[in-house]
C-alpha positions in Angstrom: 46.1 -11.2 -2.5 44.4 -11.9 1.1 46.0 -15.2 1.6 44.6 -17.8 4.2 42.6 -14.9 6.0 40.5 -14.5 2.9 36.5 -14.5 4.3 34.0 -16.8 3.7 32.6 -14.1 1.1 35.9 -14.0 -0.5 37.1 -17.9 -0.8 33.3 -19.3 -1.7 33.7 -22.1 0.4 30.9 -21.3 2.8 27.4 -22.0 1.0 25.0 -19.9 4.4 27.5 -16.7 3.5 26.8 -14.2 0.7 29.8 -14.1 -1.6 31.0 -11.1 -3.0 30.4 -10.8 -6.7 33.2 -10.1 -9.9 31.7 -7.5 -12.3 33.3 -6.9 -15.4 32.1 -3.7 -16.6 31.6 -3.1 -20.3 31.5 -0.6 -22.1 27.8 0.0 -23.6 25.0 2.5 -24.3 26.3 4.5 -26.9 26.0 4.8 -30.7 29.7 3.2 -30.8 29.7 0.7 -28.0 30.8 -2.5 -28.9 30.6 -3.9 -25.3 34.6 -4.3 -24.9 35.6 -4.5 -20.7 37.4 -1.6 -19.7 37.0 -2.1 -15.9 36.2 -4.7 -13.1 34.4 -4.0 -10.1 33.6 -5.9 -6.8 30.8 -5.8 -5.2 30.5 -6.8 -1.3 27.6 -8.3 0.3 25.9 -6.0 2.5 25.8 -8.1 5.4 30.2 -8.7 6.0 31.2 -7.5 9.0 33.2 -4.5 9.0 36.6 -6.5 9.9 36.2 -8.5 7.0 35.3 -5.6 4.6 38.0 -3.6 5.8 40.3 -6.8 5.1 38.7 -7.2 1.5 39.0 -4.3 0.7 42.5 -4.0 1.4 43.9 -7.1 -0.3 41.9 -5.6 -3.4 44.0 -2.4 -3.4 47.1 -4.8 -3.5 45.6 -6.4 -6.7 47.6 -5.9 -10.1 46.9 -9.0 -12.6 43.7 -10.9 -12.8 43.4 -14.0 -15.2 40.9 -14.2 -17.3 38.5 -17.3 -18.2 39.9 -17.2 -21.6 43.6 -17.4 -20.3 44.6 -14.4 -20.7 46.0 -12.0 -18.3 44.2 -8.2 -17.3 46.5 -5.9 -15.8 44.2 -3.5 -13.0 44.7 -0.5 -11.2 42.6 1.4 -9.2 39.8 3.8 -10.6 39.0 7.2 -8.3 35.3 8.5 -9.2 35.8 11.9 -11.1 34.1 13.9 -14.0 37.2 12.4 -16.3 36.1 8.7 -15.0 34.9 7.1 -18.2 30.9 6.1 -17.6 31.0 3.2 -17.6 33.7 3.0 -14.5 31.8 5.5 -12.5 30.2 4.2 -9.2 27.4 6.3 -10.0 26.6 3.9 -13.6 25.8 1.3 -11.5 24.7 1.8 -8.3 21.8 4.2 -9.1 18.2 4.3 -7.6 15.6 3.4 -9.8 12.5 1.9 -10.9 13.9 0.3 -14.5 16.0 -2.2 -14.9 17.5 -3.0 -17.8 20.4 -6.0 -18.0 23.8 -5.6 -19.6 24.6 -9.2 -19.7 21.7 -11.8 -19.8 20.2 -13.5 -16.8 21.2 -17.6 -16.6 17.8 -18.7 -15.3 18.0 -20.3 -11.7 15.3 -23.1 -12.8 14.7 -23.1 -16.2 11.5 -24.3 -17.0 10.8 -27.9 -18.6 8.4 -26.1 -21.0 9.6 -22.6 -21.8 6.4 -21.3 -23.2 6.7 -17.4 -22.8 5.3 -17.6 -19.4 6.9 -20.2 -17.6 10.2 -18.4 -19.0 8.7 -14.9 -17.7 8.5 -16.9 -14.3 11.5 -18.5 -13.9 13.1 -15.1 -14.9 11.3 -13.5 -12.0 11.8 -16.1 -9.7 15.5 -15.6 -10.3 15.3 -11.9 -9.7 13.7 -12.2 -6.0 16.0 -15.5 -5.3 18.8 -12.7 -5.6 16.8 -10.3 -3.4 14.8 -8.2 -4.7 11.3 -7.7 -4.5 9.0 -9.4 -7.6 9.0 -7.4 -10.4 5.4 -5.4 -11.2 6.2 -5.8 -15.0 9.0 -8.0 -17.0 10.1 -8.3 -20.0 12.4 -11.2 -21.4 14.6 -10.4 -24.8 17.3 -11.7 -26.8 19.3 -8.8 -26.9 20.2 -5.9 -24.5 18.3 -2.4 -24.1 21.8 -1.2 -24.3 24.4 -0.5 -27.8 27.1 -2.9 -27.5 25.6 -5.4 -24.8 26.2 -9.1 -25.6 23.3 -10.8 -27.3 21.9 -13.3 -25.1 23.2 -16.4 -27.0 26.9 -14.8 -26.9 27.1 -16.2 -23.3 28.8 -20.0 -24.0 26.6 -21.9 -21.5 23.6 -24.2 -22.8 21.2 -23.1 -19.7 18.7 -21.0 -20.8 19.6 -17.1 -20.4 17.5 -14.1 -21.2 18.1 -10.4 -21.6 15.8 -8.4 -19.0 13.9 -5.0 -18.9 12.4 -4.9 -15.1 10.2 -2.3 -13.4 9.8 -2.6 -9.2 6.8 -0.7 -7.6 9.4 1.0 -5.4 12.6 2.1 -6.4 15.8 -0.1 -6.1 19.5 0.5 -5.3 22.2 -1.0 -7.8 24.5 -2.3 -8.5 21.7 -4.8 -9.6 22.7 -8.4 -9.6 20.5 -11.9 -10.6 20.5 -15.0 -11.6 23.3 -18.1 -11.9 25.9 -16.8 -12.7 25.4 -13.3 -11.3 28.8 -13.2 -9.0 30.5 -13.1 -12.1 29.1 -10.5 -13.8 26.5 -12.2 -16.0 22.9 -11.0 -15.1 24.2 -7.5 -14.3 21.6 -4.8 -14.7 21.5 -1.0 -15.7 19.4 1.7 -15.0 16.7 1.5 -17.8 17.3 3.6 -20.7 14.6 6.5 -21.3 13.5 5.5 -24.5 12.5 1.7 -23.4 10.5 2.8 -20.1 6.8 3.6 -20.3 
């Protein structure tokens, strides 16, 4: 879509420039969620230059067919924030403020411990939470399964490298959308605002 022109954050190539990340969005934290995709965002680093956003950005609103890992073929259109947005395509789901973290899609440890005791697993995961940029976490907890109705159990990712589900509370609060771990610029380690019922 952005041809030859496409920025270091866009091709990958460049390993000193922050890429932009893929998010598949699922749908999740309802009483019928079954965690089916309905929506992808992207996510641009922070730091690209304006030219290069504006460039991006641009090519993205040309975008029409994305294939899929599994070989299949998503047809995309544009989604405009409104009160008929479904949630979980809303800006707003994501890119909160908060305290509570909760993930969506398990975290793929950066360095998975040699023993993974509970602790050693407790800090690799928050290891792999500042390594993305965020400040250490002032309480952690690692799961199998999501905080969230319809979220993919942990095991449901097909990789062998140790992943964990992630409930996360900062001493200040934190802007989403909130990315970590391995595999997070495609989606897997995304994070939602804690649920109400799982914060203390």
């Amino acid at each position: 879509v952005i041809g030859d022109a496409a920025p270091a954050a866009v091709h990958g190539h460049d390993p000193d420039v922050a890429h932009l990340a893929w998010l598949p969005l699922p749908d999740v934290g309802h009483s019928h969620a079954r965690g089916r995709i309905r929506g992808i965002a992207v996510a641009l680093p922070l730091a690209m230059p304006e030219h290069e956003r504006a460039l991006t950005l641009a090519g993205l609103a040309r975008l029409r067919l994305v294939n899929l890992p599994d070989g299949q073929v998503a047809r995309v259109e544009p989604s405009i924030d409104s009160p008929e947005t479904p949630l979980m395509l809303r800006t707003s789901t994501w890119c909160e403020v908060s305290t509570h973290w909760s993930t969506v899609t398990p975290v793929l440890l950066d360095r998975p411990p040699k023993k993974p005791d509970a602790g050693r697993i407790l800090d690799s995961l928050a290891e792999s939470i500042v390594n993305a940029g965020y400040p250490a976490p002032v309480a952690l907890h690692a799961m199998e399964t999501s905080d969230f109705t319809g979220g993919p159990r942990s095991r449901d990712v097909p990789t062998t490298l140790p992943r964990f589900h992630a409930r996360v509370q900062f001493a200040e609060p934190v802007i989403g959308p909130v990315l970590a771990g391995r595999w997070r610029n495609f989606g897997i380690g995304l994070f939602r605002p804690t649920p109400g019922e799982f914060r203390p």
